[in-house]
C-alpha positions as CSV (number, residue, x, y, z in Angstrom):
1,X,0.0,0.0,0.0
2,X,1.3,3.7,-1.0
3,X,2.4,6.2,1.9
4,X,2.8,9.5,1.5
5,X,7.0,9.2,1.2
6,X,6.2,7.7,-1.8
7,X,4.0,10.5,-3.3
8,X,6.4,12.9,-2.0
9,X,9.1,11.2,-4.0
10,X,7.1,11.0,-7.6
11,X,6.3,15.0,-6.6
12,X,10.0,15.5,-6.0
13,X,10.4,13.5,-9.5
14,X,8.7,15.7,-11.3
15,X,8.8,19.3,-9.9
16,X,12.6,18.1,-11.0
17,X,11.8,17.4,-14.3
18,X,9.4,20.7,-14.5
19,X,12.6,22.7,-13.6
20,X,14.8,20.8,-16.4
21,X,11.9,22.2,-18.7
22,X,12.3,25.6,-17.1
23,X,16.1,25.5,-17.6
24,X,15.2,24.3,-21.7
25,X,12.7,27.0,-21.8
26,X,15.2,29.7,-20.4
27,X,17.5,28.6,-22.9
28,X,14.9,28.9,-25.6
29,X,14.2,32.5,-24.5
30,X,17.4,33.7,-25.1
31,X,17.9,32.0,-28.7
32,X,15.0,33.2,-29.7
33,X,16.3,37.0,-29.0
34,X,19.0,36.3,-30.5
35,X,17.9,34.7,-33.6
36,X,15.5,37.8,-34.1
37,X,18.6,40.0,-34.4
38,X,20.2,37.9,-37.0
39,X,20.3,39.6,-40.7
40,X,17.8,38.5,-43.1
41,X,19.2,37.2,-45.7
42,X,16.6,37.4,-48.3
43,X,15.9,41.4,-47.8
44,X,16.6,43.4,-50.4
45,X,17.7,46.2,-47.8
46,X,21.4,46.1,-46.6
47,X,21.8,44.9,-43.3
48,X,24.1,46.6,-41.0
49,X,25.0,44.2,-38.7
50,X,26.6,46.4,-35.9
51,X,23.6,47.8,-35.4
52,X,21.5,44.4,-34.9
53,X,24.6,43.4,-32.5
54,X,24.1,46.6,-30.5
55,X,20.4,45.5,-30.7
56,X,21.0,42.0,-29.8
57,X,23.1,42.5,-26.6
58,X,20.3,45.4,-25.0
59,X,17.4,42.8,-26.1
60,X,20.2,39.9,-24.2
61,X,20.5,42.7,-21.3
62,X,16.8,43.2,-20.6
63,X,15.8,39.7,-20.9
64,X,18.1,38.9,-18.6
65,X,17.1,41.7,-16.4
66,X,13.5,40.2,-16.5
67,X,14.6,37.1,-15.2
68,X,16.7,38.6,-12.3
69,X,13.0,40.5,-11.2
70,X,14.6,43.7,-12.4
71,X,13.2,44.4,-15.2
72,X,12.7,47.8,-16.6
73,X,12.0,48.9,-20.1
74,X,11.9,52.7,-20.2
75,X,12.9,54.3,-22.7
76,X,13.7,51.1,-24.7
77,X,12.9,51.2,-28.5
78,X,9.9,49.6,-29.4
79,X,10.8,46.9,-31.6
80,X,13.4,45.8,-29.3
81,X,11.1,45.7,-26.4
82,X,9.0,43.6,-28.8
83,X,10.8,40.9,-29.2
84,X,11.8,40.3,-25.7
85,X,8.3,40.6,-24.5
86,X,7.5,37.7,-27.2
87,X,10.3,35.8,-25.8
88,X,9.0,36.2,-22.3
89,X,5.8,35.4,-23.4
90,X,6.5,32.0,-25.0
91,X,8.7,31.2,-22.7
92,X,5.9,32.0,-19.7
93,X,3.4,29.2,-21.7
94,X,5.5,26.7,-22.3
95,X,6.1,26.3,-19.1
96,X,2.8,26.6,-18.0
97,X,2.2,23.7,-20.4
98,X,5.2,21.9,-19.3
99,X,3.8,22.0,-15.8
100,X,0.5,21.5,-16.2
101,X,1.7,18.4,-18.3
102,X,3.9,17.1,-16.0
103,X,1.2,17.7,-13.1
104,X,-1.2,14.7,-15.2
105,X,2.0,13.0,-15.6
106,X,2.4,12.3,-12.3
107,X,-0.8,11.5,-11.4
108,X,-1.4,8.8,-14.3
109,X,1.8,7.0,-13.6
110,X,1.1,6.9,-9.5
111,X,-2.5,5.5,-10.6
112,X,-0.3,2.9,-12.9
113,X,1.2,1.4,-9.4
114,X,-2.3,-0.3,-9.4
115,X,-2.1,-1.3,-13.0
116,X,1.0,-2.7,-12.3
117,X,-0.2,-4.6,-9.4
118,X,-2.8,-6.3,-11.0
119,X,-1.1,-7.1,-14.3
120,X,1.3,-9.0,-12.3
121,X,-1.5,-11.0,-9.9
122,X,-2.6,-11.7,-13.6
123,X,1.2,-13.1,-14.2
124,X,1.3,-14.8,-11.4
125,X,-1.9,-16.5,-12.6
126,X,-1.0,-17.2,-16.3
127,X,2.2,-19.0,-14.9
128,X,0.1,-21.6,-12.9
129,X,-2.3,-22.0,-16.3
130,X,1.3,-22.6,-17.8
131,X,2.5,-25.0,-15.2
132,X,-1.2,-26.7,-15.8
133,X,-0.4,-27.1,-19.2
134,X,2.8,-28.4,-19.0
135,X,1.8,-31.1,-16.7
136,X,-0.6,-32.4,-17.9
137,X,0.7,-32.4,-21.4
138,X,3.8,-34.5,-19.9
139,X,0.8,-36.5,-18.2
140,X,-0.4,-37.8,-21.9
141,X,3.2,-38.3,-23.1
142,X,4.1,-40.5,-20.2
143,X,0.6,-43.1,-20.4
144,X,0.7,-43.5,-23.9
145,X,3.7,-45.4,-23.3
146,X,2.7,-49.6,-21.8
147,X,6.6,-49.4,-19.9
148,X,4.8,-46.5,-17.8
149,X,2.7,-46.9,-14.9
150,X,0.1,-44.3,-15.2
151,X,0.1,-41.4,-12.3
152,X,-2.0,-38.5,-12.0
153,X,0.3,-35.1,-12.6
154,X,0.7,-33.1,-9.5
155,X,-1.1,-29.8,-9.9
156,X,0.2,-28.0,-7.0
157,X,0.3,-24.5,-8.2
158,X,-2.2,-24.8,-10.9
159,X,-4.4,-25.7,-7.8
160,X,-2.6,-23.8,-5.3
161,X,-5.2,-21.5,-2.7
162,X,-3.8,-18.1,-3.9
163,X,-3.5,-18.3,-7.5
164,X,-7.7,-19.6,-7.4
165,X,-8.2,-17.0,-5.3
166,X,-6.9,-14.8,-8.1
167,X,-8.3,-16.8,-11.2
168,X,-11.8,-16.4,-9.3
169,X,-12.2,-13.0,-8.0
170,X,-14.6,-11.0,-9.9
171,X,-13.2,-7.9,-8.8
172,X,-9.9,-8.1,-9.9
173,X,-11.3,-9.4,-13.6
174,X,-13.8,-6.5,-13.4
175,X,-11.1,-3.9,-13.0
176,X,-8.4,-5.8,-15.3
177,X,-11.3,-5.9,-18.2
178,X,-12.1,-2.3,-17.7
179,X,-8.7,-1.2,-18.3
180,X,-7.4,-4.2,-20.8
181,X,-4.9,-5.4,-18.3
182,X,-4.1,-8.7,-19.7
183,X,-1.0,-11.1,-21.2
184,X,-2.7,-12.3,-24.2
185,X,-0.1,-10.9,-26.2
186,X,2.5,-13.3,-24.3
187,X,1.2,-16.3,-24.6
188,X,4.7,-17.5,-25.8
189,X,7.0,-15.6,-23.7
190,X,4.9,-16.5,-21.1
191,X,5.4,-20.2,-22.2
192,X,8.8,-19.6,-22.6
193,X,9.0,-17.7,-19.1
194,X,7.6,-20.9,-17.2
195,X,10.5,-23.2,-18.9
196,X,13.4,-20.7,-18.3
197,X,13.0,-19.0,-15.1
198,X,10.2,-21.5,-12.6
199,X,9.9,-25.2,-14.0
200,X,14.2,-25.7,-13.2
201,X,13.9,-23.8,-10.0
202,X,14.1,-26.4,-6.9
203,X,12.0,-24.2,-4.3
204,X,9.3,-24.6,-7.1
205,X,10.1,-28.4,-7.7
206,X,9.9,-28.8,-4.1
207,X,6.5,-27.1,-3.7
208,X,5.3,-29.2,-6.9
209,X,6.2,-32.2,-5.2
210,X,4.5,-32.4,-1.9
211,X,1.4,-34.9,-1.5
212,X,-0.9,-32.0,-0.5
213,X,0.2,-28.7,-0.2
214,X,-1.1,-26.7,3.1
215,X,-2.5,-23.2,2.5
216,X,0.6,-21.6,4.6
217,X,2.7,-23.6,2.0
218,X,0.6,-22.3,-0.8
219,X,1.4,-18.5,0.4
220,X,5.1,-19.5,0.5
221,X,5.1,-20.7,-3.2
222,X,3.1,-17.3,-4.3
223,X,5.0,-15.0,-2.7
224,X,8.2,-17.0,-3.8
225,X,7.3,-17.5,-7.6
226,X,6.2,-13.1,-7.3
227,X,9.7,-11.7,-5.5
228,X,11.7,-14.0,-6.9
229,X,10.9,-15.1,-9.9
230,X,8.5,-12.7,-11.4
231,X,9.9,-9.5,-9.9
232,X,14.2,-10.8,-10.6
233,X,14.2,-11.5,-14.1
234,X,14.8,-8.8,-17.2
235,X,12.4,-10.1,-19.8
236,X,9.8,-9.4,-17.8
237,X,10.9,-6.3,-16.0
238,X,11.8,-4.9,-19.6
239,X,8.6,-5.4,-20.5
240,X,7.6,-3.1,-17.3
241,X,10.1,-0.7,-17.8
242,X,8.8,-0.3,-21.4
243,X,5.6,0.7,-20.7
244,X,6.5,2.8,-17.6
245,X,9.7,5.0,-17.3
246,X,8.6,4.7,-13.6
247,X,8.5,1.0,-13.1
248,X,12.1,0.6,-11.1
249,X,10.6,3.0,-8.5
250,X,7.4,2.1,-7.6
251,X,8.2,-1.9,-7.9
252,X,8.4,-1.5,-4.5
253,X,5.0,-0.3,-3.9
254,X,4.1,-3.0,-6.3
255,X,5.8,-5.9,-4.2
256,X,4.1,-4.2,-1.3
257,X,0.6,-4.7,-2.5
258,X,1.0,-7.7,-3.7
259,X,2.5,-9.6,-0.9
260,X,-0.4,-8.1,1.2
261,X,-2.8,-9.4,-1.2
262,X,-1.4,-12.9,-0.8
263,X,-1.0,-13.0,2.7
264,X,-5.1,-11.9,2.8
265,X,-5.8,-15.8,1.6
266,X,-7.0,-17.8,4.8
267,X,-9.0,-21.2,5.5
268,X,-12.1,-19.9,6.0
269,X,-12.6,-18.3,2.7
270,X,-9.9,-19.6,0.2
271,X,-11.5,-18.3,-2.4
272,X,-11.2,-14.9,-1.7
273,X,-8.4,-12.1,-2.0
274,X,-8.1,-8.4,-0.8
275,X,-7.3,-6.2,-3.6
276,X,-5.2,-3.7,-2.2
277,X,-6.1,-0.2,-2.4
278,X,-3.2,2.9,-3.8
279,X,-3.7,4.5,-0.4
280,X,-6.0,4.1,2.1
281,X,-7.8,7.3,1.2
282,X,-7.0,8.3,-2.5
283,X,-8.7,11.2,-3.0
284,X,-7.6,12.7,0.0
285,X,-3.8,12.0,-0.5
286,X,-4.8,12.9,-4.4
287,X,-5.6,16.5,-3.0
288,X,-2.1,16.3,-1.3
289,X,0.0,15.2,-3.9
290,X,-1.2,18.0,-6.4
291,X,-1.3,20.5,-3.7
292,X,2.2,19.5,-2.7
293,X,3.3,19.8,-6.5
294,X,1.6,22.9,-7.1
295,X,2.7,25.1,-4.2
296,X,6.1,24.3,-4.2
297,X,6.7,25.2,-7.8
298,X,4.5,28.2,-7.2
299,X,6.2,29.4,-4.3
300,X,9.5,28.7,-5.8
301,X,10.9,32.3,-5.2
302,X,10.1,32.6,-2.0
303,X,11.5,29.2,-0.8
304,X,14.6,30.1,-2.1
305,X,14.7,33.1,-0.4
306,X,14.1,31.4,2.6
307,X,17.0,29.1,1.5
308,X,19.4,31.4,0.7
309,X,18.7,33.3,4.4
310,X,19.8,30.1,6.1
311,X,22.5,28.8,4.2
312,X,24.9,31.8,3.9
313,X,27.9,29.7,3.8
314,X,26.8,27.9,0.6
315,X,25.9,29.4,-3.0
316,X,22.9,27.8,-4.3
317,X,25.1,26.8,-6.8
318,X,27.0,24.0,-4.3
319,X,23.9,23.3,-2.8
320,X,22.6,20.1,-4.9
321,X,19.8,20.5,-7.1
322,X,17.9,17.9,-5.7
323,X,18.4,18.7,-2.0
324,X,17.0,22.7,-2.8
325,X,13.9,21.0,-4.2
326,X,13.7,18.9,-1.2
327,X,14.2,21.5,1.2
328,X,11.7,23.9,-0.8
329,X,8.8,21.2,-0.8
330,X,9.5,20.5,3.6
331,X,8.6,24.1,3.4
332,X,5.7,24.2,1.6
333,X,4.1,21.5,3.5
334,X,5.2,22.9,6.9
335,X,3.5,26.3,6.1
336,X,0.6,25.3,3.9
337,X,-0.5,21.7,5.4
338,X,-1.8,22.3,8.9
339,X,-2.4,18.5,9.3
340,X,1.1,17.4,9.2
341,X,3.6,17.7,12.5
342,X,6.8,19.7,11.5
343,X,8.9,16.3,13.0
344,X,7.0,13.9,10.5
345,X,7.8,16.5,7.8
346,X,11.1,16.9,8.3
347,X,11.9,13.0,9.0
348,X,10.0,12.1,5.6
349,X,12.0,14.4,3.9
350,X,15.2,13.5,5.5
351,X,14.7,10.5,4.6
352,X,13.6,11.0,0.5
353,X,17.0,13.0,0.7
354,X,18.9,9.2,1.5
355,X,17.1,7.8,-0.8
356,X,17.5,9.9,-4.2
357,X,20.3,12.6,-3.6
358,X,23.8,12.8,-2.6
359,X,25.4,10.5,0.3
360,X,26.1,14.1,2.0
361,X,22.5,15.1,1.6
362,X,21.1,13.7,5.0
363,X,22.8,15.9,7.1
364,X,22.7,18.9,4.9
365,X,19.2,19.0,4.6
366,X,18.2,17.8,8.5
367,X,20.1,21.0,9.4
368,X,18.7,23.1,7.1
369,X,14.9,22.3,8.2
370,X,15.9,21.9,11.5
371,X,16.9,25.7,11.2
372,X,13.9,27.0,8.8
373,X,11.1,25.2,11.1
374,X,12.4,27.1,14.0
375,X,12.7,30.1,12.2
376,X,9.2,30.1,10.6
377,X,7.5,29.3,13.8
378,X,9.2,32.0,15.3
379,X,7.7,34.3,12.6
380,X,4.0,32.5,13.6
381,X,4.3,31.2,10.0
382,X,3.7,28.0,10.6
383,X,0.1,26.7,12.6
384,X,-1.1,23.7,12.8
385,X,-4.5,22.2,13.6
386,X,-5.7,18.7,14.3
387,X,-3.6,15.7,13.8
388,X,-0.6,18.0,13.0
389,X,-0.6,19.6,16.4
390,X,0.5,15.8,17.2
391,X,4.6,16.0,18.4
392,X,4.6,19.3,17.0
393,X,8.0,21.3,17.8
């Protein structure tokens, strides 16, 4: 099941990528000042090129100006002026696209954690049609022969608890139909994936070979043939990885789910499954997560003022990219979500800084919030309400 470190992270993800865009957009801006300054080769008139360079250099001078929030175009002529409002403007929308794009971006691939999850029940599924198959298939080789006493096949995982559980629960088909989750288009590989990977394997030989299989030892088998097999090999996690640039960070959520979801199996009701939920409330933490996204990138200024304040021993040049964006989303979620305790903010952030930025980062960023939460609530900027009065500093 998701927590909220791991929204934090996919925000993190992408309110980086928004400011790669920025960066490309910046870039943009300036090219397209200078490329507006460039002679025209097919006029007619003679260019004089000094002139367009003096031209150039004030349009470089103001644009520049605009983006250091000093802008000031008095007495500037007005074809000059022009062109770096047009550059301002376009660059102003594309990155209002790019972060409005990037915003659905990151809610569509945290709703494909759930996709993922029951695509790979499905898997898990297909496999023990596969080991079916294969039995019984060696089953008719075997009797045709008069040397060979006849034996019924062992269908341990084609009848294991969990994977009926799976095959039978209407829910789970329900959603898998209504969003064409299936392998139909792997029949083979997933033929070939049965032979290669699980029919060799000895914990699975094992499993296949007891007389009758308990349900605990059917659980064991699942969630061995899911982390081990299903989740370890490339074919299959290149198939993943295809479909979802984000599949090697929210496998773990994945595993997560899925492991629950086995584990839910008992004696009283074999037949039935718990499908594991994204969160336990997902329009709440939906409201969150965009939130979180929106008013850190809107707020950006400010953060880094705040940033820059505290850190007067380090240019935001050494500080790492990652670790500003890290520090400028605690803030945001100290000031603006009243529902969160400072300490849980600061610990969840502390530890996204382990996980995705520098080996240095821990430190660097635990002193910096330890700093900007005092300082804020010494300012009354930060108040909190309800849950997030809970351990509150």
């Amino acid at each position: 099941m998701l927590n909220r470190r791991i929204l934090r992270a996919k925000a993190m993800q992408h309110i980086y990528a928004y400011r790669q865009c920025q960066r490309s957009n910046y870039e943009l801006a300036f090219d397209y000042v200078r490329q507006a300054f460039q002679p025209d080769l097919n006029s007619m008139e003679v260019q004089n090129k000094e002139v367009l360079a003096r031209n150039e250099a004030l349009a470089v001078r103001l644009l520049k100006a605009y983006f250091d929030k000093c802008e000031d175009f008095s007495n500037t002529p007005a074809p000059i002026e022009k062109v770096v409002r047009n550059a301002i403007a376009q660059y102003e929308s594309q990155c209002r696209r790019d972060r409005e794009y990037l915003r659905q971006q990151m809610l569509s691939s945290t709703e494909r954690i759930t996709d993922h999850y029951i695509l790979l029940l499905l898997l898990l599924a297909a496999l023990a049609e596969e080991s079916g198959r294969e039995r019984q298939k060696k089953y008719n080789f075997l009797t045709e022969s008069p040397i060979e006493e006849k034996k019924e096949p062992k269908l341990n995982f084609y009848h294991n608890r969990v994977i009926q559980a799976i095959r039978n629960n209407q829910e789970l088909l329900t959603k898998a139909n209504q969003k064409n989750l299936h392998w139909g288009n792997y029949n083979s590989d997933i033929k070939q994936w049965f032979k290669s990977f699980l029919k060799s394997d000895e914990t699975f030989q094992a499993y296949q070979a007891i007389e009758k299989p308990t349900l605990e030892e059917d659980m064991e088998i699942a969630r061995y043939v899911f982390n081990n097999i299903i989740l370890k090999h490339e074919p299959i996690m290149a198939i993943l990885e295809e479909n979802d640039i984000n599949w090697a960070e929210d496998m773990k959520a994945v595993k997560s789910m899925a492991n629950k979801s086995i584990k839910s199996v008992n004696e009283e009701d074999p037949s039935h499954i718990e499908l594991v939920e994204l969160t336990p409330n997902w329009e709440e933490d939906r409201v969150f997560f965009e939130d979180l996204y929106t008013i850190t990138i809107r707020h950006d200024d400010e953060y880094e003022h705040i940033i820059n304040e505290k850190s007067k021993n380090w240019s935001s040049e050494r500080i790492a990219h990652l670790d500003n964006i890290i520090i400028k989303m605690a803030i945001a979620e100290m000031i603006h979500f009243s529902s969160i305790p400072v300490k849980v903010t600061i610990n969840e952030y502390i530890d996204i800084s382990k996980q995705f930025s520098t080996h240095k980062s821990k430190q660097f960023v635990n002193g910096m919030l330890d700093v900007i939460a005092n300082d804020l609530q010494s300012k009354n900027l930060i108040r909190k309400s309800g849950r997030g009065l809970i351990d509150n500093r």
